[in-house]
C-alpha positions as CSV (number, residue, x, y, z in Angstrom):
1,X,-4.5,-8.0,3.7
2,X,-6.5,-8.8,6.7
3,X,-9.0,-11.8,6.8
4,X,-11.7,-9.5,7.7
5,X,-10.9,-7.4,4.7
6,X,-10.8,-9.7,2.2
7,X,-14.7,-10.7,3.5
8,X,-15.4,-7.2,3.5
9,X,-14.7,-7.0,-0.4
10,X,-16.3,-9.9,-1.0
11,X,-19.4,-8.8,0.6
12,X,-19.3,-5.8,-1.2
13,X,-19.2,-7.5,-4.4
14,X,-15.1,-7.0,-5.0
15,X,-14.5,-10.8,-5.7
16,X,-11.4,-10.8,-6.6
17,X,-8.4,-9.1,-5.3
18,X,-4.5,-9.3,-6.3
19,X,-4.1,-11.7,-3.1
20,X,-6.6,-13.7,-5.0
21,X,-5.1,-13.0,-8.1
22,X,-1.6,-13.9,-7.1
23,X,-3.1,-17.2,-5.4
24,X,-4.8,-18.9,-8.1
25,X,-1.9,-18.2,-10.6
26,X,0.9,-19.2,-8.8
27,X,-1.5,-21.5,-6.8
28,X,0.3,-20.9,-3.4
29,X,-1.4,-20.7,0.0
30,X,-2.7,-17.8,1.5
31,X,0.2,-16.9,3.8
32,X,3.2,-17.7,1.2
33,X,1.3,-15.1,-1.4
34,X,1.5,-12.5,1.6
35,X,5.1,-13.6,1.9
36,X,5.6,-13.3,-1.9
37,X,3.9,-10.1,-2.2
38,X,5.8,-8.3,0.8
39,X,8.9,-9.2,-1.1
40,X,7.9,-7.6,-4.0
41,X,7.1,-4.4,-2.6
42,X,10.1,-4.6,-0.8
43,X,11.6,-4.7,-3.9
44,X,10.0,-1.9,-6.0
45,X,11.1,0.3,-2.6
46,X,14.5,-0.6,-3.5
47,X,14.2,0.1,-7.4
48,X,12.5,3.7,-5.9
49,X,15.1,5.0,-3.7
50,X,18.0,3.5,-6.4
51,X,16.2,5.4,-8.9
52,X,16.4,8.5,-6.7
53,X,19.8,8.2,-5.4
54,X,21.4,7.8,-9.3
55,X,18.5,10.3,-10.8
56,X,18.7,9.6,-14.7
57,X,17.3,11.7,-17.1
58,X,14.1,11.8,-15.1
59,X,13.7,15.1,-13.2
60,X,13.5,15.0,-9.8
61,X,10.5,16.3,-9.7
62,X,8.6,13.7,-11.0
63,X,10.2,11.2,-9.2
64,X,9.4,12.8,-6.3
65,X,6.0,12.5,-6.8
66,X,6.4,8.5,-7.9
67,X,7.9,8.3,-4.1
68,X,5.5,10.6,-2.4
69,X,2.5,8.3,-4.3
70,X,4.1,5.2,-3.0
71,X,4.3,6.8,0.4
72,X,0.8,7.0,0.5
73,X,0.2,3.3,-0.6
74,X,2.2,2.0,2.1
75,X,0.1,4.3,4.6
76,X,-2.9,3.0,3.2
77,X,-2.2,-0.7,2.6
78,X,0.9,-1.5,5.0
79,X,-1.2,-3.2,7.9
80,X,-4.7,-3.3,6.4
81,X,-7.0,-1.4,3.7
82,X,-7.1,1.6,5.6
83,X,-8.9,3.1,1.8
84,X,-11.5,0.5,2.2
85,X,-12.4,0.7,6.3
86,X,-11.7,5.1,6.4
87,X,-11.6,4.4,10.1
88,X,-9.2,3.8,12.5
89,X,-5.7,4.8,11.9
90,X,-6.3,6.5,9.0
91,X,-9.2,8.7,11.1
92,X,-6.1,9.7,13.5
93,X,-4.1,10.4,10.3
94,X,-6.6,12.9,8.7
95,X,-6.8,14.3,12.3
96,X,-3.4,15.0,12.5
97,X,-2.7,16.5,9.1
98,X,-5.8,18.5,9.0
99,X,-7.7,19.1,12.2
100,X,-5.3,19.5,15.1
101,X,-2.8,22.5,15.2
102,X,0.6,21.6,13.9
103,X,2.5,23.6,16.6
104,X,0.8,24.4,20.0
């Protein structure tokens, strides 16, 4: 998470967020919780796409939909709250999937 988004929760009354969370209860810096935290989702990827390479008694279909809800996290959280601030990238995204024609 960005600096600016972080003030931007905070200004809006959010006070605490899991970057904050994470900080104050492993009591690490700011930049080794981001560090930390990347790892972990870079983890949970891997449990994902092992859980959909060796399906287990879970259909596929619901794991399908655990991936395709992940998928949208990491659109909306990879780089910055793009949920929080609407704008920006995610604007083009919306654009793209809904406004402009698919095939010319």
């Amino acid at each position: 998470m960005e600096e600016k988004d972080q003030i931007y929760e905070q200004e809006r009354g959010h006070v605490v967020s899991s970057l904050d969370c994470y900080m104050k209860q492993h009591n690490t810096s700011r930049q080794d919780t981001i560090e930390e935290l990347l790892k972990l989702v870079e983890s949970a990827w891997k449990d994902i796409n092992a859980a959909c390479l060796n399906p287990t008694q879970v259909p596929m279909k619901f794991l399908m939909r655990v991936v395709n809800l992940a998928r949208m996290m990491d659109v909306l959280y990879k780089d910055e709250d793009s949920y929080t601030n609407a704008g920006g990238i995610m604007k083009d995204y919306i654009k793209i999937l809904l406004v402009n024609k698919i095939f010319d």
